[in-house]
C-alpha positions in Angstrom: -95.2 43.3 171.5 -96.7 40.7 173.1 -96.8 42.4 176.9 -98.5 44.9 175.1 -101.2 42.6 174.0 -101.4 40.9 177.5 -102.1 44.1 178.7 -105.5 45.1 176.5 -106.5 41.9 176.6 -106.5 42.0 180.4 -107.9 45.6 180.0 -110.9 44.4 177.7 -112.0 41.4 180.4 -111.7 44.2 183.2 -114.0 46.9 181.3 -116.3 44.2 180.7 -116.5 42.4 183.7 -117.5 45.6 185.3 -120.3 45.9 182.7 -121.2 42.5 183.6 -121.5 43.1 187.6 -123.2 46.6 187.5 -126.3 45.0 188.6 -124.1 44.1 191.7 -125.7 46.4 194.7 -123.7 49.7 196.5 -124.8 48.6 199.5 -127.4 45.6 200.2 -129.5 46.5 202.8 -130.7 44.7 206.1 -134.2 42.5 206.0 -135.3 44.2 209.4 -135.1 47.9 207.5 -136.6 46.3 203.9 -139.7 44.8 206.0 -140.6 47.5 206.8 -140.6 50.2 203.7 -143.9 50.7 201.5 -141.7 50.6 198.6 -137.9 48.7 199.5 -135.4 49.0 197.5 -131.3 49.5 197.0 -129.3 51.0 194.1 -126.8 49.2 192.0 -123.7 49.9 190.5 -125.2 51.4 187.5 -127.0 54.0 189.9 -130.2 52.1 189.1 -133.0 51.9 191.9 -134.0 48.3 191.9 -137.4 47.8 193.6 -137.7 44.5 195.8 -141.2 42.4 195.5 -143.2 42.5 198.9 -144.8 39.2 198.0 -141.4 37.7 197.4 -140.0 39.4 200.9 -142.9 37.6 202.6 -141.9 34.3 201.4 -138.3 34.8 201.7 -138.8 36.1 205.5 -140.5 32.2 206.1 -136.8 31.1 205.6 -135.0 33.5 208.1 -133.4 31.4 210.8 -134.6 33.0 214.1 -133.3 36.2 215.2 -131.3 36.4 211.5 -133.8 39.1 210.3 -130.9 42.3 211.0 -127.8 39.9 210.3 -129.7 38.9 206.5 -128.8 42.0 203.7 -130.5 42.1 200.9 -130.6 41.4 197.8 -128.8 37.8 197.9 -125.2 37.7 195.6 -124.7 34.6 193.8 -121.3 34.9 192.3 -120.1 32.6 189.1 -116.1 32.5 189.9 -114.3 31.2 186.3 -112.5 28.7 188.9 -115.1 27.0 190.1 -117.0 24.0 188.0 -119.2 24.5 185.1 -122.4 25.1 187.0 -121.4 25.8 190.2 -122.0 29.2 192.1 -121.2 30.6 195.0 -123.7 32.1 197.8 -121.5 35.6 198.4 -122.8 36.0 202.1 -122.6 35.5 205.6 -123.8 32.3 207.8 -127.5 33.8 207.9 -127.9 34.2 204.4 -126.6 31.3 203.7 -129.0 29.3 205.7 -131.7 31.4 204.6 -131.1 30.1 200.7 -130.7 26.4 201.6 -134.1 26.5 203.3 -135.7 28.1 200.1 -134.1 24.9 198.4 -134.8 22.4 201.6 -131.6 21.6 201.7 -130.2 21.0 205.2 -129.3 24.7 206.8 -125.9 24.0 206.9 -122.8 26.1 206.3 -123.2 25.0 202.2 -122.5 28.2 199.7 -122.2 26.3 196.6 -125.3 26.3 194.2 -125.9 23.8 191.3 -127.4 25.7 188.0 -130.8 24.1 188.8 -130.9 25.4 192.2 -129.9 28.9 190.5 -132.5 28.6 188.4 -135.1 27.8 190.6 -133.9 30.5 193.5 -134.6 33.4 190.4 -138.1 31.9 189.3 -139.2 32.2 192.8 -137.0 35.1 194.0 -136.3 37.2 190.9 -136.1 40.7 192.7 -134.1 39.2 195.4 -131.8 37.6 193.5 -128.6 39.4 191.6 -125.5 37.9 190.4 -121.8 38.6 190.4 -118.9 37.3 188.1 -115.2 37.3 188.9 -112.0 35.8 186.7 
């Protein structure tokens, strides 16, 4: 009896972390091909179109490190992993994109994914369209 109630329970976190990451992206897409749309945008999991702000794009392209425009996809994943801290998140991303969020927060560009709540908090004021998050148990 109780293997049976291991099972739906782990079937009930499943279904609804999935509802909880729908907002995750298909496919994030490159800065260098965003830059340059009249209207930029990627679909999430839900089959949403998600439109990205220009004025935000402008300001995020001020943190690019040089010649990191093609290696940066869009939008930015911050993932809350149940293991980590209360608080903490993860920048889900490689080295460019990275260094791109800790210059939005002048922090020092180093190798640093791990994000305090404030930080979070302040990266979706300033960067809402550019910002999504993901959640894994």
């Amino acid at each position: 009896m109780h293997e049976e109630e291991g099972g739906a329970d782990k079937l009930l976190w499943e279904v609804e972390l999935k509802k909880l990451n729908e907002s995750l992206p298909r496919e994030r897409r490159r800065f260098s091909d965003l830059s340059n749309e009249s209207r930029p945008a990627y679909k999430n999991l839900a089959g949403e179109t998600v439109y990205f702000n220009k004025e935000e794009l402008e300001e995020f392209a001020k943190a690019i490190p040089k010649g990191g425009s093609s290696m940066i996809r869009l939008p930015i994943v911050i993932v809350r992993e149940s293991a980590l801290k209360k608080g903490t998140y993860l920048v889900d991303g490689n080295e460019f994109e990275v260094e791109a969020v800790n210059r939005l927060l002048d922090r020092p560009p180093y190798n640093n994914r791990y994000l305090f709540r404030p930080e979070v908090l302040e990266l979706t004021k300033r960067f809402p369209s550019i910002i999504t998050f993901g959640f894994i148990i």
